[in-house]
ZADO-1210 file (C-alpha; in nm, 4 decimals, padded with zeros to 6 digits):
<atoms>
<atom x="00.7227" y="00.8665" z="-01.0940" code="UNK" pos="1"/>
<atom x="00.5881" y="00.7063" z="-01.4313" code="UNK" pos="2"/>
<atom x="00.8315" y="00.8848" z="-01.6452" code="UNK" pos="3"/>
<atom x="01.1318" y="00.8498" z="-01.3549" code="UNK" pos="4"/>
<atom x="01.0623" y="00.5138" z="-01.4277" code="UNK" pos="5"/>
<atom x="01.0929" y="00.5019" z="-01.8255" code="UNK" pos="6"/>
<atom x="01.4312" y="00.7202" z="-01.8629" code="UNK" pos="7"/>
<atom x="01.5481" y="00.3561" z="-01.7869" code="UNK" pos="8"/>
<atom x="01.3866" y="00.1950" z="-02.1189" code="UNK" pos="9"/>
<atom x="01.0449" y="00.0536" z="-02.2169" code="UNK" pos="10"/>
<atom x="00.8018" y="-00.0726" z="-01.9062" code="UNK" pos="11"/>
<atom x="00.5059" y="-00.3020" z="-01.9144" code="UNK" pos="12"/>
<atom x="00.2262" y="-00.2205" z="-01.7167" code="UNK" pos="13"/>
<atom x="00.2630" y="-00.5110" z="-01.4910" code="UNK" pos="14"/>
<atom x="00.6416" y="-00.3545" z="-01.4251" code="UNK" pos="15"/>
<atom x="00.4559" y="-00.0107" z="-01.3371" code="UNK" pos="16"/>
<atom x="00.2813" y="-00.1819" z="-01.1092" code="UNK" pos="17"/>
<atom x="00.5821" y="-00.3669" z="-00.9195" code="UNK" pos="18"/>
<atom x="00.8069" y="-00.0277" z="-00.9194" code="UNK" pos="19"/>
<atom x="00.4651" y="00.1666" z="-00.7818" code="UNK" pos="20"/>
<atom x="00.2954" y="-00.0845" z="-00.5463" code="UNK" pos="21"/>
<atom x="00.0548" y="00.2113" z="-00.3674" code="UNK" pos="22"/>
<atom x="-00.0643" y="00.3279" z="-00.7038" code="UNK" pos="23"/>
<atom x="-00.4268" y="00.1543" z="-00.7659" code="UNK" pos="24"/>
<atom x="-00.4880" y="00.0075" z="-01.1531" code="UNK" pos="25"/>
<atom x="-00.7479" y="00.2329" z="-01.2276" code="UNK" pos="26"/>
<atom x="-00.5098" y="00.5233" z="-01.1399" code="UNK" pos="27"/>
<atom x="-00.2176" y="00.3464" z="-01.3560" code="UNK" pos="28"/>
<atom x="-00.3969" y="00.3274" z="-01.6143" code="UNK" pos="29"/>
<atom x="-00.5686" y="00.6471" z="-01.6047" code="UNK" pos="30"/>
<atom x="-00.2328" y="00.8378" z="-01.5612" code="UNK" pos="31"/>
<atom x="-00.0791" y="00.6119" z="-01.8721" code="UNK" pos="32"/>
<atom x="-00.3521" y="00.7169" z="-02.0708" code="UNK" pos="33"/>
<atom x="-00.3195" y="01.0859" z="-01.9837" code="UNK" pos="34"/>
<atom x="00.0538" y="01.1003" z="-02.1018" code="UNK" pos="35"/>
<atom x="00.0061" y="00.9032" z="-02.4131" code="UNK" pos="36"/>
<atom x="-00.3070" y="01.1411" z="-02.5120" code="UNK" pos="37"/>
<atom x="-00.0292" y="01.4205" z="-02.4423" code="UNK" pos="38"/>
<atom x="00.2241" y="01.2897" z="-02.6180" code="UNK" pos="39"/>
<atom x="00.4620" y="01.2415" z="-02.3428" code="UNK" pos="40"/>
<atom x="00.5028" y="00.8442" z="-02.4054" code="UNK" pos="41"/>
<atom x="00.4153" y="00.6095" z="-02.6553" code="UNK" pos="42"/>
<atom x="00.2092" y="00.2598" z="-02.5849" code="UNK" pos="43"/>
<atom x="00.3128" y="-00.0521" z="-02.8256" code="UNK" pos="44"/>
<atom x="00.0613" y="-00.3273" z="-02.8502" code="UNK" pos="45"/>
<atom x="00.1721" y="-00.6447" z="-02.9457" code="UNK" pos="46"/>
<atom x="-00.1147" y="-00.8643" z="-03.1268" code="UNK" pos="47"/>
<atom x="-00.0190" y="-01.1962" z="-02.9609" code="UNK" pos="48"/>
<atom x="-00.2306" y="-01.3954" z="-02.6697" code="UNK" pos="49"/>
<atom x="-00.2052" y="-01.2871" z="-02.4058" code="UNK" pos="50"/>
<atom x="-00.1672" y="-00.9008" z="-02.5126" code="UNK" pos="51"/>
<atom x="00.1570" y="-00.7625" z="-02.4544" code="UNK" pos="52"/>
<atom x="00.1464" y="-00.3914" z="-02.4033" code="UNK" pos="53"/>
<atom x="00.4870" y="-00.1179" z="-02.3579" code="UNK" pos="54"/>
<atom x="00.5321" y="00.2020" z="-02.2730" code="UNK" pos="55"/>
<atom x="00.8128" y="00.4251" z="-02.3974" code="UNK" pos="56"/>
<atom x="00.9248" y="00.7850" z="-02.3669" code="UNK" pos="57"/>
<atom x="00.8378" y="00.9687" z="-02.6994" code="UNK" pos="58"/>
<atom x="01.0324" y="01.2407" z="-02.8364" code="UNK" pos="59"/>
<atom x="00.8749" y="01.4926" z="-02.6475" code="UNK" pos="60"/>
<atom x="00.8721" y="01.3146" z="-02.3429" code="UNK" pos="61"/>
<atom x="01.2688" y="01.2431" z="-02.3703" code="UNK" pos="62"/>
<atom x="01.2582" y="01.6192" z="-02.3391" code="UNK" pos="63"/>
<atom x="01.0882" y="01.6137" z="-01.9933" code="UNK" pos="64"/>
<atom x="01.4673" y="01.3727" z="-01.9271" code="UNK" pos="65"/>
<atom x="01.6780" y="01.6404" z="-01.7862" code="UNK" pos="66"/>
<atom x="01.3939" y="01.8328" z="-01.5383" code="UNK" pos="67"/>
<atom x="01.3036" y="01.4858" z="-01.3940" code="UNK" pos="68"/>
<atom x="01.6616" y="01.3894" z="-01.3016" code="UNK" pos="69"/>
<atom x="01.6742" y="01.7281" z="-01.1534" code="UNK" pos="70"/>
<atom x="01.3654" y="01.6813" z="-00.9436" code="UNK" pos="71"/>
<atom x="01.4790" y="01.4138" z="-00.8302" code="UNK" pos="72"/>
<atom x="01.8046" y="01.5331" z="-00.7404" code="UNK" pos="73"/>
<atom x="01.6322" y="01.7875" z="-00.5584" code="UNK" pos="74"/>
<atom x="01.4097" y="01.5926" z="-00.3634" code="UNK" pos="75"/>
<atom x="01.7276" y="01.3631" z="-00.2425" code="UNK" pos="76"/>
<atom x="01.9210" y="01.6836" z="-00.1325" code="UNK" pos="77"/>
<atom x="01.6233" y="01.7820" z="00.0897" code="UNK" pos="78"/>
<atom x="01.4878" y="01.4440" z="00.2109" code="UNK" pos="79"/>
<atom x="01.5941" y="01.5424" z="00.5561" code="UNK" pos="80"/>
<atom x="01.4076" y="01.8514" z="00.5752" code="UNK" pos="81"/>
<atom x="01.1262" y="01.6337" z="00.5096" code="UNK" pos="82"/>
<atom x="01.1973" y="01.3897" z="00.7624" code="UNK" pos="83"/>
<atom x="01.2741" y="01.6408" z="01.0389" code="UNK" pos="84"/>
<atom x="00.9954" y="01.7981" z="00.9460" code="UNK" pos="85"/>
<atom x="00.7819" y="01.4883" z="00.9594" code="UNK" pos="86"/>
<atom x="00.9626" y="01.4258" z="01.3154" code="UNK" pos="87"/>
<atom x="00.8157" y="01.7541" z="01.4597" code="UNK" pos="88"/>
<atom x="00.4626" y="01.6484" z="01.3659" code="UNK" pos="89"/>
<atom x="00.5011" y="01.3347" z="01.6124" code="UNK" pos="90"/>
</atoms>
């Protein structure tokens, strides 16, 4: 969902936090710090007070572009498996 999010341009963790309300901050952040350790996306800090902080795709992450929009693609074609599926459960 993270990287979804950042085909769009640059995010600030707050903004992460907005477009992911069920994700906790320690999970955020943990997850952030995984892809910038693998060189999926890049983290900017600002030296200014308050700190301002921004994430951005790197050049390996802009890689990843294509196979997300495809996953996601996917998932909207079957979304009504899912749901009927989900239906049967009740």
């Amino acid at each position: 969902m993270l990287l979804y999010h950042l085909i769009e341009g640059t995010k600030r963790f707050n903004e992460f936090r907005k477009l992911c309300p069920n994700i906790t901050h320690r999970m955020l952040t943990l997850q952030l710090r995984e892809l910038e350790r693998d060189g999926i996306i890049h983290q900017k800090v600002y030296q200014q007070v308050p700190p301002k902080v921004e994430y951005s795709l790197t050049d390996l992450g802009m890689t990843l572009v294509p196979i997300i929009r495809m996953m996601k693609e996917w998932g909207d074609r079957h979304k009504g498996h899912r749901e009927a599926a989900d239906e049967k459960a009740e």
